[in-house]
C-alpha positions as CSV (number, residue, x, y, z in Angstrom):
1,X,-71.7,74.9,24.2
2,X,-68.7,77.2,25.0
3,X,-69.9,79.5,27.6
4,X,-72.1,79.8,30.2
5,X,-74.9,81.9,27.9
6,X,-75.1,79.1,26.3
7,X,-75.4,77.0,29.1
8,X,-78.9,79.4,30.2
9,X,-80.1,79.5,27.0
10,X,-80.2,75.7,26.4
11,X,-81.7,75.4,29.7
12,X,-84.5,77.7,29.3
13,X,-85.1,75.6,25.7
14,X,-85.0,72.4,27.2
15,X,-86.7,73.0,30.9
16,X,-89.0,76.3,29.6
17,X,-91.2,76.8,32.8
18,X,-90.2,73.9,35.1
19,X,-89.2,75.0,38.4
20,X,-85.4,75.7,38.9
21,X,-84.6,77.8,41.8
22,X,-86.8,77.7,45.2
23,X,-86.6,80.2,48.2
24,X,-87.7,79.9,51.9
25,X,-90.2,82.0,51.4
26,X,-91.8,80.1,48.7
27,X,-90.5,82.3,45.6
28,X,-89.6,80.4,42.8
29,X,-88.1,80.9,39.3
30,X,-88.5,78.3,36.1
31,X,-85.1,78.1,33.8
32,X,-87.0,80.5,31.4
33,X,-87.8,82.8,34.0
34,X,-84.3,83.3,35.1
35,X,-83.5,83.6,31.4
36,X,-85.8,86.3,31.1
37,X,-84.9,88.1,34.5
38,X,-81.2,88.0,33.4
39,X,-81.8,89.5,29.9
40,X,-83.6,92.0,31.9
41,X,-80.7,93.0,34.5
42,X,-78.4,93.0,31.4
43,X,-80.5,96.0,29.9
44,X,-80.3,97.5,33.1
45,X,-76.6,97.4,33.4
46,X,-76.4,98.9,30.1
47,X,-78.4,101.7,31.1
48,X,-76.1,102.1,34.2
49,X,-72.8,102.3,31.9
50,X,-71.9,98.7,32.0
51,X,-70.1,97.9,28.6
52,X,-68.4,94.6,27.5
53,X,-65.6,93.9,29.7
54,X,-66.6,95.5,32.9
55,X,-66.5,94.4,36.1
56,X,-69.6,94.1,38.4
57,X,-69.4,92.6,41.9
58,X,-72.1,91.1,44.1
59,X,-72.3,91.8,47.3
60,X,-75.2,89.2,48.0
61,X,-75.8,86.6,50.2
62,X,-77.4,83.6,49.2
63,X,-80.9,84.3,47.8
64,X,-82.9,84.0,44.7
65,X,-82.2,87.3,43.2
66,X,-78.0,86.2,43.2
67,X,-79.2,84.0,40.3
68,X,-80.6,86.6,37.1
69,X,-77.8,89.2,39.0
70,X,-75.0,86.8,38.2
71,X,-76.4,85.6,35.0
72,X,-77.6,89.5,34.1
73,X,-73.3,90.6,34.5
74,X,-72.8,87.9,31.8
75,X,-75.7,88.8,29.6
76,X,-74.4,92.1,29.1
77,X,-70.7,91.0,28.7
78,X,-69.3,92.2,31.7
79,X,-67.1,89.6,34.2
80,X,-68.6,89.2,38.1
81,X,-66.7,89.4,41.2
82,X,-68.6,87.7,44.1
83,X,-67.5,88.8,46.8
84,X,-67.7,87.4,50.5
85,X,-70.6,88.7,52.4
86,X,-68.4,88.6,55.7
87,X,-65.6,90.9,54.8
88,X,-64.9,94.0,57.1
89,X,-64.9,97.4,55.0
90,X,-61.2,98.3,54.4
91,X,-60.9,93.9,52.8
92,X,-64.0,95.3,50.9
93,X,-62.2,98.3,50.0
94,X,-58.9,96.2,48.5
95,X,-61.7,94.3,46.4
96,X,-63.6,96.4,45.0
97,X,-60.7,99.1,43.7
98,X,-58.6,96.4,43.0
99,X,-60.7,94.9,40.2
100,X,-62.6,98.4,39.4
101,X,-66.0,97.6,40.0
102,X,-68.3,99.9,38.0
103,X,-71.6,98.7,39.7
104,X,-72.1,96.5,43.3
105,X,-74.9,94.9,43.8
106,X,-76.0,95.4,47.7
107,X,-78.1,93.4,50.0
108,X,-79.8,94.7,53.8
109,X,-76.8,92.2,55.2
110,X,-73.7,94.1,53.2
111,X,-75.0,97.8,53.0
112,X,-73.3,98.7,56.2
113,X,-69.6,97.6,55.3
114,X,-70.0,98.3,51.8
115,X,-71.4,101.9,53.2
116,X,-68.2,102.2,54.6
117,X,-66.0,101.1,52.5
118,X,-67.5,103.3,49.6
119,X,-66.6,106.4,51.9
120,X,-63.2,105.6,51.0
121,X,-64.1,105.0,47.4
122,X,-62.3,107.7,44.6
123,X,-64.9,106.7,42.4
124,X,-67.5,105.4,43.5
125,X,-69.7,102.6,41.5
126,X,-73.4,102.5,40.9
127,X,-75.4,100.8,43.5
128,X,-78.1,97.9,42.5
129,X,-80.5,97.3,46.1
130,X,-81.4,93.6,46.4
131,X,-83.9,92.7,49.0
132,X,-84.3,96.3,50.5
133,X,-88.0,96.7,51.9
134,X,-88.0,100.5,52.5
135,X,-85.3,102.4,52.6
136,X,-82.6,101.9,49.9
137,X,-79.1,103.2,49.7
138,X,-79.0,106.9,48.7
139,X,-78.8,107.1,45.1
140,X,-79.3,103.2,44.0
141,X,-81.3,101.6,42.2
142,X,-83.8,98.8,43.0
143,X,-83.0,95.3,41.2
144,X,-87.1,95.3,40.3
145,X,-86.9,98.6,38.5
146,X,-83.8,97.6,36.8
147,X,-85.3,94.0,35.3
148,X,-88.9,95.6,34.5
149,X,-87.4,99.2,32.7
150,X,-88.6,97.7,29.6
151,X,-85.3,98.4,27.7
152,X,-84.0,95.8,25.2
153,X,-80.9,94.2,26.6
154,X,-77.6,94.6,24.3
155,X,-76.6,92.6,21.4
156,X,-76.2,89.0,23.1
157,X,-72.3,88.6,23.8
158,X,-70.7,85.5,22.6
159,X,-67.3,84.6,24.9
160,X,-64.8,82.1,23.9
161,X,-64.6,79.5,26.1
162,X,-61.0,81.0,27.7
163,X,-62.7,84.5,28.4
164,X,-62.9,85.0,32.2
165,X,-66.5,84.9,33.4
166,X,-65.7,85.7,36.6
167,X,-63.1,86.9,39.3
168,X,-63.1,85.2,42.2
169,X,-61.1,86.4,45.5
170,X,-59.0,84.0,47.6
171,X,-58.6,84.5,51.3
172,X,-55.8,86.0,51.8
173,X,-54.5,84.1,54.8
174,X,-50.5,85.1,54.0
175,X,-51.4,88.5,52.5
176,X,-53.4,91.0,50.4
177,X,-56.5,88.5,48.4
178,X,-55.6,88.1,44.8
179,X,-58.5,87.7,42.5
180,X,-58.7,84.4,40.4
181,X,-60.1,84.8,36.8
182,X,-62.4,81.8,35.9
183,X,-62.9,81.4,32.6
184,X,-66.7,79.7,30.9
185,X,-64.4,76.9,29.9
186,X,-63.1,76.0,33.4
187,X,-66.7,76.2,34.3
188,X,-68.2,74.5,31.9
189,X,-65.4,71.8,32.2
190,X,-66.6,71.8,36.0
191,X,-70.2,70.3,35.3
192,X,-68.4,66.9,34.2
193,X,-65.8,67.0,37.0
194,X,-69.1,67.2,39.1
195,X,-71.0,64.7,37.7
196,X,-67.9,62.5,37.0
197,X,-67.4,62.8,40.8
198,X,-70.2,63.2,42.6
199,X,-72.8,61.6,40.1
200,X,-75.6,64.0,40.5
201,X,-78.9,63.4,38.8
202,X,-81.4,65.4,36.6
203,X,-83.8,64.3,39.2
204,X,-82.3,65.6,42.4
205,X,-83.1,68.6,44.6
206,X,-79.9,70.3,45.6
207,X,-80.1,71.9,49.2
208,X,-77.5,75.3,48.1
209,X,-76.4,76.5,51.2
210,X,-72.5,76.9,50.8
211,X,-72.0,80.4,49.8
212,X,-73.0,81.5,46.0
213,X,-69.6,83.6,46.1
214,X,-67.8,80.8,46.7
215,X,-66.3,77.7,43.7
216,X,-68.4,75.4,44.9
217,X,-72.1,76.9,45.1
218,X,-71.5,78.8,41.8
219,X,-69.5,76.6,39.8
220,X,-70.6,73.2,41.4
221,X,-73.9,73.3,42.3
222,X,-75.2,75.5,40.3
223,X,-74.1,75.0,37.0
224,X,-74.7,71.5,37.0
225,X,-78.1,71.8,38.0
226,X,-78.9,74.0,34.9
227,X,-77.2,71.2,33.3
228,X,-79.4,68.7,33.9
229,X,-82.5,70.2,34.5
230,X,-82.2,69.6,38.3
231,X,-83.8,72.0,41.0
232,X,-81.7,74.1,43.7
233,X,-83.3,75.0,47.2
234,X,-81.6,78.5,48.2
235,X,-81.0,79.3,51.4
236,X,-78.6,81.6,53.6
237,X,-79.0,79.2,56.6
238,X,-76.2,77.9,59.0
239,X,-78.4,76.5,62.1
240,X,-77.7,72.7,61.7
241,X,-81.2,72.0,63.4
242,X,-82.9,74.4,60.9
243,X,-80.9,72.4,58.3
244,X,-82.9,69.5,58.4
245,X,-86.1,71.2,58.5
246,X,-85.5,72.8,54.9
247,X,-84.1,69.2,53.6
248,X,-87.1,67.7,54.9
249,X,-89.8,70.3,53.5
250,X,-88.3,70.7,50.3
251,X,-87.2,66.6,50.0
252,X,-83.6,67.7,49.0
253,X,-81.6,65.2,48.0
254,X,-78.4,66.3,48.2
255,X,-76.2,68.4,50.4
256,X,-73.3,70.2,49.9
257,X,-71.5,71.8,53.1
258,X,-68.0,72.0,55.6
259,X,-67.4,69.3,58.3
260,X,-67.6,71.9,60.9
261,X,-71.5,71.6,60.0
262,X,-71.5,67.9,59.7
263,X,-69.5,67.8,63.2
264,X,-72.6,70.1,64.4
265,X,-75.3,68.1,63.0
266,X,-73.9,64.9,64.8
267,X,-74.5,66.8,67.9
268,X,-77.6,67.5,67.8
269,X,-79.7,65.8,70.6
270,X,-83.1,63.7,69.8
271,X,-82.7,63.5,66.0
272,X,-84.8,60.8,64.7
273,X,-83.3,57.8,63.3
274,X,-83.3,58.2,59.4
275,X,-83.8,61.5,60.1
276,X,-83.9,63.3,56.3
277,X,-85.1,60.3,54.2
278,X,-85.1,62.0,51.2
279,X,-81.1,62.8,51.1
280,X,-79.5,60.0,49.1
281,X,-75.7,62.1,49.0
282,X,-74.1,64.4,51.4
283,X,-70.3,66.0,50.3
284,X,-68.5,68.0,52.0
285,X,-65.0,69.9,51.7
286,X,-62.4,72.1,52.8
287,X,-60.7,69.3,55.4
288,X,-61.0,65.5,56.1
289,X,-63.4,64.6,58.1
290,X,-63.5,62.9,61.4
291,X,-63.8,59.0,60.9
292,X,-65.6,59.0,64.1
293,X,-68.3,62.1,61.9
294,X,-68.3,60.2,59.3
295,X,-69.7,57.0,61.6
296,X,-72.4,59.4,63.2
297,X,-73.3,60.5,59.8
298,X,-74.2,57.0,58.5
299,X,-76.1,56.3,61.5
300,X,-78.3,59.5,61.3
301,X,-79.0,59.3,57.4
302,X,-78.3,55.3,56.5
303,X,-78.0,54.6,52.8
304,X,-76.8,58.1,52.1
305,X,-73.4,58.3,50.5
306,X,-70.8,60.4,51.6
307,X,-68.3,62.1,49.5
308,X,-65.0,63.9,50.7
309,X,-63.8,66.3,47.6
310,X,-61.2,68.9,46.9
311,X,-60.8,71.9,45.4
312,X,-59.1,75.2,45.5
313,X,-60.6,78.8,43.9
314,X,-57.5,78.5,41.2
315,X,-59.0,75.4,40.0
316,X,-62.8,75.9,39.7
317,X,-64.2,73.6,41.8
318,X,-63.7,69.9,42.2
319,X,-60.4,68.6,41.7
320,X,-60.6,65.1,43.7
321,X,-63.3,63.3,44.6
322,X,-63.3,60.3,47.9
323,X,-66.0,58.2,47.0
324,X,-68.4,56.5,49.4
325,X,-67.1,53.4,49.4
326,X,-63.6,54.9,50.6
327,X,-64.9,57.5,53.2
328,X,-64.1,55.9,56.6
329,X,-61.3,53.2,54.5
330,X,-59.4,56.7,53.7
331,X,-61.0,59.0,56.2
332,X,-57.5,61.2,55.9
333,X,-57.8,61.0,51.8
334,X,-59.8,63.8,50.0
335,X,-59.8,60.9,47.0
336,X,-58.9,60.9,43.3
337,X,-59.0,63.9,40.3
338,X,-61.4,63.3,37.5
339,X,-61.1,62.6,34.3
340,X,-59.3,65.0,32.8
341,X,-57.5,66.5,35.6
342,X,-53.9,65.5,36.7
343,X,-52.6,65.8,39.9
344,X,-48.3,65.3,40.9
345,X,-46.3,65.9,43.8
346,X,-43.4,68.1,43.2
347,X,-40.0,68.8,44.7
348,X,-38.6,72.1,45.2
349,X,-36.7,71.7,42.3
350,X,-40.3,71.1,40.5
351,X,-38.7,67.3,39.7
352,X,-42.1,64.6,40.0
353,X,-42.1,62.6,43.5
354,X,-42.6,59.1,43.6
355,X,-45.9,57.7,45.6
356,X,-46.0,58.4,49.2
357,X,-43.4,61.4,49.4
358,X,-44.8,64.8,50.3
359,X,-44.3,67.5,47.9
360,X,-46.2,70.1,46.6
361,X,-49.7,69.5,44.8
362,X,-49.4,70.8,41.4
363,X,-52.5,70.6,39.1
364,X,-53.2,70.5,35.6
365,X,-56.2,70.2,33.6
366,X,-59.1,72.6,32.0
367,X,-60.7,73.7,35.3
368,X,-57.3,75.2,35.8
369,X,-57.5,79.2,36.4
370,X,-56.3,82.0,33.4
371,X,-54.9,83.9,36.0
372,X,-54.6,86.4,39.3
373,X,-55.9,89.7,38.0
374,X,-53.6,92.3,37.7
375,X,-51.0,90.0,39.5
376,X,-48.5,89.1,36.1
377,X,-45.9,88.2,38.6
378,X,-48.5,86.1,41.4
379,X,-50.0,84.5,37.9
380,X,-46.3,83.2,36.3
381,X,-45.5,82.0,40.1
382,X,-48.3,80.2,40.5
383,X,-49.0,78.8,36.9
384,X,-45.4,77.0,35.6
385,X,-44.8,74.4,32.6
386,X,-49.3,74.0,32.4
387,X,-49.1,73.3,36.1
388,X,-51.1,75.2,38.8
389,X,-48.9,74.8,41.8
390,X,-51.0,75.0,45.1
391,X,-48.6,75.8,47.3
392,X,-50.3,72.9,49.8
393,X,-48.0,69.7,51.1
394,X,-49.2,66.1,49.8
395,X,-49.1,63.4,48.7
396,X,-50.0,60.5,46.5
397,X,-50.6,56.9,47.7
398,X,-50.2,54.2,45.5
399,X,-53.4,54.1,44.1
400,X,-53.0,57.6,43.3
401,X,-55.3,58.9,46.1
402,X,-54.6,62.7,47.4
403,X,-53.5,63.0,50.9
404,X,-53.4,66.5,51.9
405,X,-50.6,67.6,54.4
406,X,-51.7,71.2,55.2
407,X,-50.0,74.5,53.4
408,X,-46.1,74.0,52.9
409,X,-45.3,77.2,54.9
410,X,-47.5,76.0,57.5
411,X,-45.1,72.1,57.7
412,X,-43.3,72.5,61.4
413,X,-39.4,71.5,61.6
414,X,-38.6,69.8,64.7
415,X,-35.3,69.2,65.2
416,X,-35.0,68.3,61.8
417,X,-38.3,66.2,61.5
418,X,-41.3,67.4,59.4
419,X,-44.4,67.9,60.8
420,X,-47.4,68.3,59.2
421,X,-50.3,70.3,61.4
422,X,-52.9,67.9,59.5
423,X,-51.9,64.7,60.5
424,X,-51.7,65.6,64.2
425,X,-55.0,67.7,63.6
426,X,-56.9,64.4,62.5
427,X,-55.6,62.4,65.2
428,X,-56.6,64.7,67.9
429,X,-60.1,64.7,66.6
430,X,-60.2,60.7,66.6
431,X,-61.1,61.4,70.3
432,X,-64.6,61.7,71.0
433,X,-64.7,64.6,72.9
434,X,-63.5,67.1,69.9
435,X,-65.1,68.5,67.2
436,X,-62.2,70.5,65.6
437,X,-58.4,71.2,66.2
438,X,-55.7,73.1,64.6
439,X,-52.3,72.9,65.5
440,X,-49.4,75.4,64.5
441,X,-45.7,76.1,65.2
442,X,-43.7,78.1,67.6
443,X,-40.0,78.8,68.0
444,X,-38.5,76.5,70.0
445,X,-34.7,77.8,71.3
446,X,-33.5,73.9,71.0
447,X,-35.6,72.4,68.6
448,X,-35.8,75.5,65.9
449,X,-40.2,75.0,66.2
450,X,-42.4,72.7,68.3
451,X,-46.0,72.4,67.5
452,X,-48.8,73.5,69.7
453,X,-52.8,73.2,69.3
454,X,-56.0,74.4,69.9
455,X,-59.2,72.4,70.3
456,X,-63.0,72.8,70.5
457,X,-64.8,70.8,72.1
458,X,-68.4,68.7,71.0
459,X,-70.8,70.3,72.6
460,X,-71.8,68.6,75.8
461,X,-68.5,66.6,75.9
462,X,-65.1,67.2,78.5
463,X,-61.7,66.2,78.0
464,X,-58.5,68.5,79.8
465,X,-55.2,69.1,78.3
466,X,-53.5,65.5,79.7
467,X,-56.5,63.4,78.5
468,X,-55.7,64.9,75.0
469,X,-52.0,64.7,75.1
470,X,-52.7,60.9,76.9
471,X,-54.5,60.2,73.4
472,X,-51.6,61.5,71.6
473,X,-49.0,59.6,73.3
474,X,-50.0,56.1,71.4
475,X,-50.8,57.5,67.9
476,X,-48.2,60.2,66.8
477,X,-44.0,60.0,67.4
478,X,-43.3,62.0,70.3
479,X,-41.3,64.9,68.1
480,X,-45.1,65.1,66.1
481,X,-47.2,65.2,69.5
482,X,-48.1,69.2,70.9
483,X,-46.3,71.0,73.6
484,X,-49.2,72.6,74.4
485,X,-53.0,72.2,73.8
486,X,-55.6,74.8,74.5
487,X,-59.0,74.2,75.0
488,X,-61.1,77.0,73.0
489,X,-64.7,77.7,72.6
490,X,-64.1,78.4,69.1
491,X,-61.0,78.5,66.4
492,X,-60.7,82.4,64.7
493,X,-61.3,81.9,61.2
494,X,-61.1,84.4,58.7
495,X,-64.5,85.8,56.3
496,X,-64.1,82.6,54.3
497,X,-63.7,80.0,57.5
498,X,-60.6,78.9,57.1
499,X,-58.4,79.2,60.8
500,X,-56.7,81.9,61.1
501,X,-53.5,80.1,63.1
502,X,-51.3,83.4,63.2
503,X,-54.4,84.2,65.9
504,X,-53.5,81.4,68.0
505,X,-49.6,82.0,67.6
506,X,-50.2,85.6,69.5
507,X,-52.8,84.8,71.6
């Protein structure tokens, strides 16, 4: 197996009609059907213009038609941009001419922005409508009539494993998004990492709801269920209440999300004790996780294990694991790489750092990314002597577990002393009272920066400025503790949730 074609087609040979996908709404579709509904797309595409090599993006949020649209782009040999369903038009704009999308698949959610940015367009794409009950965009073309026109798809394409499957857009926190090309190997190499890591099972019932146009829905989750012959529940919901309805009514048995919903979901009043009995492993990703969350968690689902991972867009998906035994040992830790990934801790002069010195991650290994399209120069910055350097500040214990120590243009000099906004971040949401922090760095006349913070509190829960800096005082050194801490009702984060902390520096 050397691409993700492959992948489908073994799937629909080995699973034929077995349920594979499941919506809300009770829609389902069997491995063979979604074999058969991406063949389909792929004839449509054709018809559209689509030849080898083109890009496609998909404007979708989750739902069950994402699935034979992504694996229809493929099937005809094109690459596909997923692209955030929360971008503004002009970030939609930069997107979509920046990797030449000949065709966009739109949802009722997107049409708006995309409407808007396609005003701007000098050439505008083809439009496929997704989930449109009347009125469609003017001149596109419904996803039904496009799957049932009867044509025969194209002559099946066979990639090499290092052909891009798909481009992938990274936030764009410190600039314009650059697109990272994925390739079917990294992919495909991604399944093991998974189930190296996280140990899923042909028998489980993923609940999907982190974002199909993100690394970890499409090339975690979704992948490895075709894998194994597992089934995926689909769903576009956020409401941490509504959460554990779904888990309940479908039996999930897994559940892949942020802390921010696991912080959420610890608030919620009157939940039953043992209160999904079917989940038997929750992960979750993008930042540690509150010891204090990850205590709440055991006590709402006990027996469920809990699993801290990493990853960036560069390198696939998972890149370190924390397994459950570790989660509240090394709360702070987002755990160790899988087989077959390396991760090191570079100086500035690129030399390797011992254990226990911060650096910056570098990572090498086959889920490693081909490239930034169009970017040559972002791409031989980024990708040096077969490593992938991240750009973020860690380090390794020694054990060789990943500590993570926030972006290295983010690290705060005070006076001379590093500080690193995620240390101080975890310690200020060891108190009770708060569900998320970040802390940044001002200019300081005497000190060159000091660091400041923002909070949100749990819902329910007070705590003012001195009972935060009082918590401070007898964890962190007094040069690492915040001048200032602001009590918010929420953090501004960007269209893919990370904080936007050049926000808090003006406001």
């Amino acid at each position: 197996m050397q691409n993700l074609l492959d992948l489908l087609d073994e799937a629909a040979g080995r699973f034929g009609g077995g349920p594979f996908a499941l919506a809300e709404n009770g829609e389902t579709l069997s491995f063979e059907g979604l074999a058969r509904a991406a063949a389909g797309v792929a004839a449509g595409l054709a018809r559209c213009g689509v030849r080898p090599g083109d890009h496609v993006a998909l404007l979708l949020p989750n739902c069950l038609s994402f699935l034979p649209a992504y694996f229809g782009i493929l099937r005809a040999g094109a690459m596909a941009v997923p692209v955030n369903v929360r971008l503004k038009p002009a970030e939609l704009l930069f997107i979509l001419t920046n990797c030449g999308a000949r065709v966009i698949f739109v949802h009722p959610r997107t049409w708006a922005a995309a409407k808007d940015a396609l005003s701007d367009f000098p050439d505008p794409p083809s439009l496929i409508a997704v989930g449109f009950p009347d009125d469609r965009p003017p001149g596109s073309i419904r996803l039904e009539e496009l799957t049932r026109s009867g044509n025969p798809p194209p002559a099946r394409p066979a990639p090499a494993s290092d052909d891009p499957a798909a481009i992938i857009y990274t936030s764009g926190t410190t600039g314009q998004p650059k697109g990272a090309m994925l390739t079917h190997g990294a992919i495909l190499f991604n399944i093991m990492a998974t189930k190296a890591g996280h140990g899923l099972l042909p028998g489980d019932r993923h609940l999907l709801v982190v974002p199909l146009f993100h690394v970890t829905g499409l090339n975690t989750i979704l992948p490895t269920a075709l894998d194994q012959g597992a089934e995926i529940v689909i769903s576009a919901q956020t409401d941490p209440a509504a959460l554990i309805t779904i888990i309940n009514r479908f039996e999930c048995t897994t559940f892949f999300g942020v802390p921010t919903t696991f912080y959420l979901l610890t608030s919620l009043k009157n939940l039953p004790a043992n209160a999904a009995p079917s989940l038997r492993l929750i992960c979750y990703s993008g930042a540690p996780m509150a010891a204090q969350t990850i205590a709440k968690l055991r006590e709402i689902f006990p027996g469920v294990k809990l699993h801290n991972f990493f990853g960036l867009t560069e390198t696939t998906s998972v890149s370190s694991v924390l397994p459950d035994d570790q989660a509240l040992i090394r709360a702070e830790s987002v755990g160790l790489p899988p087989p077959g990934v390396d991760l090191a801790i570079h100086d500035e002069a690129d030399h390797r750092l011992p254990p226990n010195q911060v650096g910056e991650l570098v990572i090498r290994g086959p889920s490693v990314f081909k490239g930034y399209y169009g970017r040559p120069e972002a791409t031989s910055e980024a990708l040096r002597d077969g490593w992938f350097h991240t750009g973020d500040a860690a380090f390794l214990d020694d054990e060789g577990y990943l500590f993570l120590r926030g972006r290295k243009k983010e690290m705060i000099i005070v006076a001379g002393e590093n500080v690193y906004p995620i240390e101080v971040e975890n310690a200020l949401c060891d108190h009770p009272a708060v569900q998320e922090a970040a802390v940044y760095g001002m200019v300081d006349r005497i000190l060159g920066e000091v660091a400041h913070a923002a909070v949100v509190l749990r819902p329910g829960e007070t705590a003012t400025e001195r009972d935060l800096k009082a918590h401070l005082s007898s964890r962190l050194a007094s040069f690492k503790q915040p001048r200032s801490i602001r009590i918010l009702a929420s953090l501004p984060r960007n269209p893919s949730g990370k904080v936007v902390k050049r926000e808090l520096m003006e406001g």
